[in-house]
C-alpha positions as a Markdown table, in Angstrom:
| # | Residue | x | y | z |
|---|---|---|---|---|
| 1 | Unk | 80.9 | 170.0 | 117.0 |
| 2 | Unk | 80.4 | 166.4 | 118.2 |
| 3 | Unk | 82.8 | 163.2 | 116.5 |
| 4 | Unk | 82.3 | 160.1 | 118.3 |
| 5 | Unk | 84.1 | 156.9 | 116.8 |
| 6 | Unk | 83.2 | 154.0 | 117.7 |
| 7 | Unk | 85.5 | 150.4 | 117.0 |
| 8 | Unk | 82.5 | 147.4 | 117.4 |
| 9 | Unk | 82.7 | 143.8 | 117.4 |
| 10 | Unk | 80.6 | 141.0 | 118.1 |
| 11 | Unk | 80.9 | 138.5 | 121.7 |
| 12 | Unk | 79.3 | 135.8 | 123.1 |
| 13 | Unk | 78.4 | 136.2 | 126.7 |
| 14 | Unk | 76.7 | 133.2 | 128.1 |
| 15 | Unk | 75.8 | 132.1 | 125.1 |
| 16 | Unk | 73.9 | 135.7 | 123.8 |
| 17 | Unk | 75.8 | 137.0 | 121.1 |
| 18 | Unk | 76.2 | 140.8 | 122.2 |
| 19 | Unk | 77.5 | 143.5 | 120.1 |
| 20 | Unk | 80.3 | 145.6 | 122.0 |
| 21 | Unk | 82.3 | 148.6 | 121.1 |
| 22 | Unk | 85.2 | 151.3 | 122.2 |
| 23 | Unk | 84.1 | 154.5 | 121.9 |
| 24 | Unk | 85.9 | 157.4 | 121.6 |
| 25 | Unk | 83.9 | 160.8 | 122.0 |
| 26 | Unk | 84.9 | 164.4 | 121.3 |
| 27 | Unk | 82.9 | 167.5 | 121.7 |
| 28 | Unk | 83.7 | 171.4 | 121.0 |
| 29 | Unk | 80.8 | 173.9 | 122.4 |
| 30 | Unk | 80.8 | 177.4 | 122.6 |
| 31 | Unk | 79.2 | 178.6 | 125.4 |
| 32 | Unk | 78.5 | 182.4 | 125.3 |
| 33 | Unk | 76.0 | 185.5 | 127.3 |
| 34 | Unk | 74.3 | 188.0 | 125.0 |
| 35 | Unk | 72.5 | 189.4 | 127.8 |
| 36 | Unk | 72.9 | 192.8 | 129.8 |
| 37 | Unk | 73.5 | 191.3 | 133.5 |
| 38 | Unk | 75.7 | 188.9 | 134.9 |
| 39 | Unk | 74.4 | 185.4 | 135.4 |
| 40 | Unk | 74.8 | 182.2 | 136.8 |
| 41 | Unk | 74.4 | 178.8 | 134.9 |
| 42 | Unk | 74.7 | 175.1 | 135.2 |
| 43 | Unk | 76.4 | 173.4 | 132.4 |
| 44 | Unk | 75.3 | 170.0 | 132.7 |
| 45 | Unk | 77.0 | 167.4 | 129.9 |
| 46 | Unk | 75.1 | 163.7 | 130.8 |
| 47 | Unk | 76.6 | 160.3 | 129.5 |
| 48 | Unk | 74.9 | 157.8 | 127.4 |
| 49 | Unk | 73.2 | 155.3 | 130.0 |
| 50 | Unk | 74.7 | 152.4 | 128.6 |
| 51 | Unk | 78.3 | 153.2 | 128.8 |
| 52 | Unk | 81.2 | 151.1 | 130.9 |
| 53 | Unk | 84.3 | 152.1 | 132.0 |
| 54 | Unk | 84.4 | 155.9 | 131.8 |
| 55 | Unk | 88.0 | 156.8 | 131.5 |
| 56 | Unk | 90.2 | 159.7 | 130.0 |
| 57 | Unk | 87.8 | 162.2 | 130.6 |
| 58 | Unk | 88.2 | 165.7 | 130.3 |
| 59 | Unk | 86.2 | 168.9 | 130.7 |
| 60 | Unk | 88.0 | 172.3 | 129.7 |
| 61 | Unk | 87.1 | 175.7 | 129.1 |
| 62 | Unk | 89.5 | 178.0 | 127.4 |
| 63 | Unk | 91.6 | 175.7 | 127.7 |
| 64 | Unk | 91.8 | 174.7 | 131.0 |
| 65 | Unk | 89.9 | 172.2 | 133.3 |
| 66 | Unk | 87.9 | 174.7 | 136.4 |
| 67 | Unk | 87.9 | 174.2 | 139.6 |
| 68 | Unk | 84.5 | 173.6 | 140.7 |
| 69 | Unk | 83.5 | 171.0 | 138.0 |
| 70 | Unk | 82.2 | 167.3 | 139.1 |
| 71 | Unk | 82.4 | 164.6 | 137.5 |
| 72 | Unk | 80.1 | 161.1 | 138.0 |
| 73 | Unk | 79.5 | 158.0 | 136.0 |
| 74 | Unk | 75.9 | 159.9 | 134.7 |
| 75 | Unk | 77.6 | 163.2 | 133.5 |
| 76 | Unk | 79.8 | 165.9 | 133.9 |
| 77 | Unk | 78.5 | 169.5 | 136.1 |
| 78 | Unk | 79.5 | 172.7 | 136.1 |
| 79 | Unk | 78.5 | 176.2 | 137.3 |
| 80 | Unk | 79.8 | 179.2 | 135.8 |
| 81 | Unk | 78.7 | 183.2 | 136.0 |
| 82 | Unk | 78.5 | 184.5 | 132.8 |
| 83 | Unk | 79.4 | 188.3 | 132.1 |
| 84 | Unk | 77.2 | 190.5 | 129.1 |
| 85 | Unk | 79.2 | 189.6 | 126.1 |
| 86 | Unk | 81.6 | 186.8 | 127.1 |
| 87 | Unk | 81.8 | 183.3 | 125.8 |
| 88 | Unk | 83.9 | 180.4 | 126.6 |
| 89 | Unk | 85.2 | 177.1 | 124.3 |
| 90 | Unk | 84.1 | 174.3 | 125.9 |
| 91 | Unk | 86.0 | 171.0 | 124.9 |
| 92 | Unk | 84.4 | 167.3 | 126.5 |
| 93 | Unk | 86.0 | 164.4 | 126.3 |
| 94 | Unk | 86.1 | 161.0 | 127.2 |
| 95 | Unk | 86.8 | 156.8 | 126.1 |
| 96 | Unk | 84.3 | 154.2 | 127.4 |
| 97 | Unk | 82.8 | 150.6 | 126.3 |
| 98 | Unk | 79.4 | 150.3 | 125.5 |
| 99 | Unk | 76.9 | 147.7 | 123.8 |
| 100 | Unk | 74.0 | 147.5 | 121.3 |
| 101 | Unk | 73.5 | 151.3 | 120.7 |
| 102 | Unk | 74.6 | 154.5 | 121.1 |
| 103 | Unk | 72.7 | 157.3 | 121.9 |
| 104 | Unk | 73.9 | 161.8 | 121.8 |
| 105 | Unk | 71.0 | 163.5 | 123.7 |
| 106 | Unk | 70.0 | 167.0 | 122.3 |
| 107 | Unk | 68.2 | 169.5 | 123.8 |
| 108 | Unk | 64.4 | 169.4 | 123.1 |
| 109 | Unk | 62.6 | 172.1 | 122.1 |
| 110 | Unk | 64.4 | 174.3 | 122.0 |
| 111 | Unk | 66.9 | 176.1 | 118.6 |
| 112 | Unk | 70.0 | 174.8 | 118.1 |
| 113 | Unk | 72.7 | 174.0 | 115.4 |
| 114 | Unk | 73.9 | 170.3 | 115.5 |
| 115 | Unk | 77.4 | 168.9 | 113.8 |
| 116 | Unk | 77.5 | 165.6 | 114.7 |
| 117 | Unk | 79.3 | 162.3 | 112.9 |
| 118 | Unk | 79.8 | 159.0 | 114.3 |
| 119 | Unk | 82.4 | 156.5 | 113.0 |
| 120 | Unk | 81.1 | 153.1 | 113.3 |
| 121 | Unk | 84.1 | 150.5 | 111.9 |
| 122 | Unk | 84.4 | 146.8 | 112.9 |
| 123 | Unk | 80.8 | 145.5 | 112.1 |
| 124 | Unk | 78.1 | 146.1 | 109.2 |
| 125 | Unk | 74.6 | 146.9 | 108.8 |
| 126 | Unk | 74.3 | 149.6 | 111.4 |
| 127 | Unk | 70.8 | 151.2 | 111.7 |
| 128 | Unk | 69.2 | 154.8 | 112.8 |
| 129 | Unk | 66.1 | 153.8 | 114.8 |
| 130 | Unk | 62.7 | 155.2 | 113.4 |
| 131 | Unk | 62.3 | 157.7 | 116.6 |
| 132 | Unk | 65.6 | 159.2 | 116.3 |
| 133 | Unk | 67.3 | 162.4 | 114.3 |
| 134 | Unk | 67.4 | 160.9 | 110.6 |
| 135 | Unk | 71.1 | 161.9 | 109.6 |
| 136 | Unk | 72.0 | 164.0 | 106.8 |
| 137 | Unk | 74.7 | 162.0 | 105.1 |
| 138 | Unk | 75.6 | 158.4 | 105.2 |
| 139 | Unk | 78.9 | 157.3 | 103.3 |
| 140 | Unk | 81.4 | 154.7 | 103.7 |
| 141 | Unk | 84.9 | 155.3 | 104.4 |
| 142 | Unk | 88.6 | 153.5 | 104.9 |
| 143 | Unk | 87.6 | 154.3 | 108.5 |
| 144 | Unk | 84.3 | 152.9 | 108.5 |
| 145 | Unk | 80.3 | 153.5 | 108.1 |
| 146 | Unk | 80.1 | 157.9 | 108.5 |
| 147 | Unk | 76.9 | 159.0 | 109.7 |
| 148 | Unk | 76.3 | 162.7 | 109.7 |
| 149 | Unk | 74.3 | 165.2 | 111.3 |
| 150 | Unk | 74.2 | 168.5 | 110.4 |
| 151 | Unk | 71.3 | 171.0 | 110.9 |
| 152 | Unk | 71.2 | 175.0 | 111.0 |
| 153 | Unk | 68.1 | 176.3 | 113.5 |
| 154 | Unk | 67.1 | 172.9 | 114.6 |
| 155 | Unk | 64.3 | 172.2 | 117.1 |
| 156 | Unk | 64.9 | 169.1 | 118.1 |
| 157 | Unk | 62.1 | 166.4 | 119.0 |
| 158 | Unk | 64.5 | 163.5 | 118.7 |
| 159 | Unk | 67.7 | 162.2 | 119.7 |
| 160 | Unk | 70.7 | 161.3 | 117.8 |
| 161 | Unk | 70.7 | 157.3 | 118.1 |
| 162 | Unk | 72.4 | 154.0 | 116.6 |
| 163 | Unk | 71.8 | 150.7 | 116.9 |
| 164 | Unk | 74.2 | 148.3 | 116.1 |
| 165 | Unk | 74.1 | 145.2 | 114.3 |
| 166 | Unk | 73.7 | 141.8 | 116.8 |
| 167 | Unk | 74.4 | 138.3 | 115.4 |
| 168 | Unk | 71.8 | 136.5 | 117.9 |
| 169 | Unk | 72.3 | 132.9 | 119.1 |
| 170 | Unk | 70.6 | 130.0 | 118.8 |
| 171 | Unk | 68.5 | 130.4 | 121.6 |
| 172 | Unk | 68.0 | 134.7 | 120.9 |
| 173 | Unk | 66.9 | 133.6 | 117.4 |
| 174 | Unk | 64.3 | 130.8 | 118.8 |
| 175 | Unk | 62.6 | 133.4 | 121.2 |
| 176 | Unk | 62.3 | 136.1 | 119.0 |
| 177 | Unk | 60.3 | 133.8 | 116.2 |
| 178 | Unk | 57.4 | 133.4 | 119.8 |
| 179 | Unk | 56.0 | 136.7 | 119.1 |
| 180 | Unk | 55.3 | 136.1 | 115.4 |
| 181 | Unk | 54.5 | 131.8 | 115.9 |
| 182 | Unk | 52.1 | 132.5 | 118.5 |
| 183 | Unk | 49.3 | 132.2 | 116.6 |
| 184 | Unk | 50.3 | 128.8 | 114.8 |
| 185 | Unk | 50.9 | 127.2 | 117.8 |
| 186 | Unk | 47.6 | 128.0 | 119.3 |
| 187 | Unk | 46.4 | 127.2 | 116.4 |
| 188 | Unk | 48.1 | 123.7 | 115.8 |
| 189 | Unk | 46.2 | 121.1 | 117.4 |
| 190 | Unk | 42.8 | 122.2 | 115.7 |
| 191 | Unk | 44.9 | 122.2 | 112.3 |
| 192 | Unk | 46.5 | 118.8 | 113.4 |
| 193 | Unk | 42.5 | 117.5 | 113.9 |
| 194 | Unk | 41.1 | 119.1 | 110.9 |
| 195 | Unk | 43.8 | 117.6 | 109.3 |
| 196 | Unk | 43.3 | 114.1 | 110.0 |
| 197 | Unk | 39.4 | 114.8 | 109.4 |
| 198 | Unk | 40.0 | 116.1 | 106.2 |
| 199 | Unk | 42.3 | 113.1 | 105.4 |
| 200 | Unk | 39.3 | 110.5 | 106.4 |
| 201 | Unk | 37.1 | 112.3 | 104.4 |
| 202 | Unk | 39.4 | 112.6 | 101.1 |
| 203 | Unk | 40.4 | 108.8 | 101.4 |
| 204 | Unk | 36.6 | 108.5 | 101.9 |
| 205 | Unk | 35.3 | 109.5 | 99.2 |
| 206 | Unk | 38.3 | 108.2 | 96.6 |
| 207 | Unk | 37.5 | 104.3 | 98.2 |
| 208 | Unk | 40.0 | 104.0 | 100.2 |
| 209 | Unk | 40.3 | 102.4 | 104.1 |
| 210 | Unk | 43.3 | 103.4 | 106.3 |
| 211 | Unk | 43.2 | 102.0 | 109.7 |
| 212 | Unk | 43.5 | 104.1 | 112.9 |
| 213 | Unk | 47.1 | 103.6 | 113.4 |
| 214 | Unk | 47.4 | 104.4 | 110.0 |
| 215 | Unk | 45.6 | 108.1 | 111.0 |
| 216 | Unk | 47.3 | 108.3 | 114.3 |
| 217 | Unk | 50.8 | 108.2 | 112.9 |
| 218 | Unk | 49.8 | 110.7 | 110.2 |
| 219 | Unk | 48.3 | 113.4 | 112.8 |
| 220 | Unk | 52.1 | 112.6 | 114.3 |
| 221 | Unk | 53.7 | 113.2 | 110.9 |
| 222 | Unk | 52.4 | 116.8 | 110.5 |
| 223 | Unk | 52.6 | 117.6 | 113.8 |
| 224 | Unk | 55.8 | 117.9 | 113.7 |
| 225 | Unk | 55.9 | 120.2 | 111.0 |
| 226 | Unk | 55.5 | 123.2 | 113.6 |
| 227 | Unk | 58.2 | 122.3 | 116.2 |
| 228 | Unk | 60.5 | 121.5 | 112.8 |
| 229 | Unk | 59.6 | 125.0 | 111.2 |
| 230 | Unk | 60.5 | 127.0 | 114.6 |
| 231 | Unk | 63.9 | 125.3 | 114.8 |
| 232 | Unk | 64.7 | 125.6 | 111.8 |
| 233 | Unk | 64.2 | 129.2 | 111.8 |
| 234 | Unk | 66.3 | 129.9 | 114.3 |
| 235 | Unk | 69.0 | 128.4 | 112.4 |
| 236 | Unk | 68.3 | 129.9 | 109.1 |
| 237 | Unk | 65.5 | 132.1 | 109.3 |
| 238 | Unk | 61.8 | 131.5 | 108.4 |
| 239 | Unk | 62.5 | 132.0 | 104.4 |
| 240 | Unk | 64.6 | 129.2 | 104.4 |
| 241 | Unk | 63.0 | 126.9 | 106.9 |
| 242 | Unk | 59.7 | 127.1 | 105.8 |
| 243 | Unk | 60.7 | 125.4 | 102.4 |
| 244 | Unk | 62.9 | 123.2 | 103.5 |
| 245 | Unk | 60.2 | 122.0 | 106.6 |
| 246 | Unk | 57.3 | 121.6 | 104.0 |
| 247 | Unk | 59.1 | 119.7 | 101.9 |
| 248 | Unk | 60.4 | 117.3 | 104.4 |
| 249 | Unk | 56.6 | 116.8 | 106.3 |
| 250 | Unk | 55.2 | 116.7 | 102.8 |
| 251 | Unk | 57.3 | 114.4 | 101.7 |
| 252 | Unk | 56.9 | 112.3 | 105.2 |
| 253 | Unk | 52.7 | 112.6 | 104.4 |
| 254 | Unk | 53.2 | 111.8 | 101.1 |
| 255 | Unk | 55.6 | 108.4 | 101.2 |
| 256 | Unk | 53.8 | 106.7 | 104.6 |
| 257 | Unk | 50.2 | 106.3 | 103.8 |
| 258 | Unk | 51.4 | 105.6 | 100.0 |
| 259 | Unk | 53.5 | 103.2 | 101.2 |
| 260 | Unk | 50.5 | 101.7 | 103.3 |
| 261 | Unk | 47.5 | 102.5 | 101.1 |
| 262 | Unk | 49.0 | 102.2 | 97.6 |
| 263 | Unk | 51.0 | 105.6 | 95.8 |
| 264 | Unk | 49.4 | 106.3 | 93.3 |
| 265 | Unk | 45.5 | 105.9 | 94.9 |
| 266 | Unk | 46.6 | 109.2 | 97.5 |
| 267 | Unk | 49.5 | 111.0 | 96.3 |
| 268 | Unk | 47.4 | 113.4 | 94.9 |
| 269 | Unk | 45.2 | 114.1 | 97.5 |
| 270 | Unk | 48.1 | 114.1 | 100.5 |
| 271 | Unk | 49.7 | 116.6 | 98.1 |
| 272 | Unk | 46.9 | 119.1 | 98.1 |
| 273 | Unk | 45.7 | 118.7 | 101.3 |
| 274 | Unk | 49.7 | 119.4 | 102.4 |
| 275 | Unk | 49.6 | 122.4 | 100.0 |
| 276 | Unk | 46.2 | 123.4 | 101.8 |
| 277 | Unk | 47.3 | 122.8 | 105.8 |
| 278 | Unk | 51.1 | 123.2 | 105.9 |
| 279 | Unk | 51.3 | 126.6 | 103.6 |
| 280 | Unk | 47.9 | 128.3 | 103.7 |
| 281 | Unk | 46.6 | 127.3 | 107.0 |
| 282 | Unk | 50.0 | 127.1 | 108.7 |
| 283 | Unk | 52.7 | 129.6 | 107.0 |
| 284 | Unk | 49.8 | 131.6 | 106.2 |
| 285 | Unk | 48.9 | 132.8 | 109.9 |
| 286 | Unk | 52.4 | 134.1 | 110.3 |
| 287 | Unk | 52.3 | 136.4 | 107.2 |
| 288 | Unk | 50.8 | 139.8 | 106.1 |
| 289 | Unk | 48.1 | 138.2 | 104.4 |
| 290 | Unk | 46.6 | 136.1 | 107.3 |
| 291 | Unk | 43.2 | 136.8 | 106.5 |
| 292 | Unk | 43.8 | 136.0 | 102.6 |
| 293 | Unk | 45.9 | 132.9 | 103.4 |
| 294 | Unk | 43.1 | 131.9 | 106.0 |
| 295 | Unk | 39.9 | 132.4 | 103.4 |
| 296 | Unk | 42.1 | 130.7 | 100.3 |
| 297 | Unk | 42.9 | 127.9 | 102.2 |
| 298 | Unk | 39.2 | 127.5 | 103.5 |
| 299 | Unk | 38.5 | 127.8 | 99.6 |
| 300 | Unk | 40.7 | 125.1 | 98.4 |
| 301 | Unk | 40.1 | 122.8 | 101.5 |
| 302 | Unk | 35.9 | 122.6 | 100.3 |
| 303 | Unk | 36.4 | 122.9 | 96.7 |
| 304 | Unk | 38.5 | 119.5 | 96.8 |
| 305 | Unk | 35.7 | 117.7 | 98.6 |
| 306 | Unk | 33.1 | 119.4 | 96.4 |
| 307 | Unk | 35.4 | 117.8 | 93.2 |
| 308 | Unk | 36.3 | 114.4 | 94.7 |
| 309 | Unk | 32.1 | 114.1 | 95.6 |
| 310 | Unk | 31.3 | 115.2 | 92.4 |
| 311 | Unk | 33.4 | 112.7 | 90.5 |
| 312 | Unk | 32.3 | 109.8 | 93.1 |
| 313 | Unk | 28.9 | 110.2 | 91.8 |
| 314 | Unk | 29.3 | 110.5 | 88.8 |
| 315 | Unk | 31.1 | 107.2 | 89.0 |
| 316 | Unk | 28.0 | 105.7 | 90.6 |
| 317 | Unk | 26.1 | 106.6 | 88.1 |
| 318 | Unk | 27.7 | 104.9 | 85.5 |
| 319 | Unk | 27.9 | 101.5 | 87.7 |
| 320 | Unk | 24.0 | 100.2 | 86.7 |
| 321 | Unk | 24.6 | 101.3 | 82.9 |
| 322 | Unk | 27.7 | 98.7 | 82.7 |
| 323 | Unk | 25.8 | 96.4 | 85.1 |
| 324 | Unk | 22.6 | 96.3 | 82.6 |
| 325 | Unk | 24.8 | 95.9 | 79.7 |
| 326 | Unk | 26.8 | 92.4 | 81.2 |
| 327 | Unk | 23.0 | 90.8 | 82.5 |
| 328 | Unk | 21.6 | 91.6 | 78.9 |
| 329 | Unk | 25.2 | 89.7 | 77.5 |
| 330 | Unk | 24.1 | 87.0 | 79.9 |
| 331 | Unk | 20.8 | 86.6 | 78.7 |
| 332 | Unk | 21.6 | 86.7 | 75.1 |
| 333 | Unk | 24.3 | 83.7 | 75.9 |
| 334 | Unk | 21.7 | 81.6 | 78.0 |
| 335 | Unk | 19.5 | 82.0 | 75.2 |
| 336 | Unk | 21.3 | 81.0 | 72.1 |
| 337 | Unk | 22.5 | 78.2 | 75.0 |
| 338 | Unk | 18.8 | 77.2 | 74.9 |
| 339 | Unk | 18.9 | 77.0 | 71.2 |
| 340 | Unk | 21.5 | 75.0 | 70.7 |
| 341 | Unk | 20.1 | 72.0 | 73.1 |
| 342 | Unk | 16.9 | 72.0 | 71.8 |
């Protein structure tokens, strides 16, 4: 029987929010020789690795602390000779601070009944890691979260393991996001050209001149859309700062060349085009559906030049119609002009 409570809250040490706790660990073991002959064991009880301040410990059998046991900060030792049909109650136990996780060790491979619960009180959202012993009961109490394991004729592969909830800082939060923004910012100064390109090419084709300042402080404007998403995140998280960052670059793209070029002549294409580069190209890499968001984006990106060519000529084409029609009004006046003199 194993009860191990444990009283968590969450520090700041150095500015990296840590999650501490008191623990308080009891264990009951019965300890007993089928066998025909006399023999010698070690009895070896090992401490969790990331445990501080081991204090109150105790280590009794029957009853009673022996003689020969040793105690060090990695565990507890003890030999005993074992007579056929003896057994001995074993009782461990000890208070000590610890951080991040806790962590029981079973024996491996080999058959075994467990009864283990751990009290976890203080904090919330306490996890069992994938690789460790899934528990049998999880419930919450007036004393806190209950996690329970309880097996008959276990083999044991696998631990028995917590991990405790951390509130990360600024700084934790900002270094996590590298893993999963790696990709976007090697990717961001070809986006931040093919940007600008694309741009030339819509305002292109629509009739419309920006000068290279004009261009040069737009490549600046989305630009910073990356630096503003990843700071951002780590103060809210990536589903609130992704919003909140394309809205304020889109709204950036949208009001300077508007403001430069005439609103109502771009606002249509910046809006696409900051649909196409700041949420496919850009949020898209750091999703599940890379690939997807990749190939949609390329989709939209060539089916807006395809339309804005398409309509350009067809507006070209209709330029010598009306041009025909206003000679032949010409004509028609300098005619009946003719008329009239003669």
């Amino acid at each position: 029987m194993v009860r191990a409570s444990l009283d968590a809250r969450l520090e700041q040490k150095e500015g990296v929010g840590v999650t501490v706790y008191d623990l308080e660990f009891v264990g009951e073991y019965r300890l007993s020789h089928s066998g025909e002959s006399t023999v010698t064991v070690q009895l070896l009880f090992a401490f969790p690795p990331n445990l501080q301040t081991l204090h109150a410990v105790t280590f009794l059998v029957d009853g009673e602390e022996p003689e020969d046991v040793g105690y060090s900060t990695s565990g507890i030792s003890w030999w005993a000779e074992l007579y056929p049909g003896t057994q001995h109650d074993v009782a461990v136990s000890y208070k000590a601070g610890g951080a991040s996780s806790f962590t029981y060790a079973l024996h491996q491979n080999r058959r075994t009944d467990v009864d283990a619960s751990v009290v976890i009180s203080g904090v919330v959202g306490t996890e069992v890691p994938d690789h460790a012993l899934p528990p049998t009961a999880e419930e919450s109490t007036e004393e806190g979260y209950v996690l329970t394991w309880a097996y008959t004729g276990l083999i044991a592969d696998r631990n028995i393991q917590i991990t405790l909830p951390t509130q990360l800082s600024f700084a934790q939060r900002v270094a996590a996001l590298q893993e999963d923004f790696q990709v976007m910012a090697g990717l961001a100064p070809f986006l931040v050209g093919l940007f600008l390109a694309s741009l030339a090419g819509v305002l292109d084709l629509g009739g419309i001149r920006l000068k290279l300042e004009g261009y040069l402080l737009a490549g600046f404007g989305i630009a910073l859309f990356y630096p503003l998403l990843t700071f951002l995140s780590g103060l809210a998280g990536v589903g609130i700062a992704a919003p909140i960052a394309v809205l304020v670059i889109a709204g950036l793209l949208q009001v300077f060349p508007g403001l430069a070029v005439g609103w109502r002549r771009v606002r249509f294409q910046l809006a696409w085009l900051a649909v196409i580069f700041l949420g496919f190209f850009s949020l898209g890499v750091i999703s599940p559906w890379r690939g997807l968001a990749l190939t949609g984006g390329a989709l939209l990106l060539v089916g807006t030049f395809m339309l804005l060519y398409a309509r350009r000529r067809a507006a070209e084409r209709t330029k010598p119609d009306a041009g025909e029609g206003v000679g032949t009004d010409e004509s028609d006046e300098g005619a009946e002009g003719s008329a009239a003199a003669k």
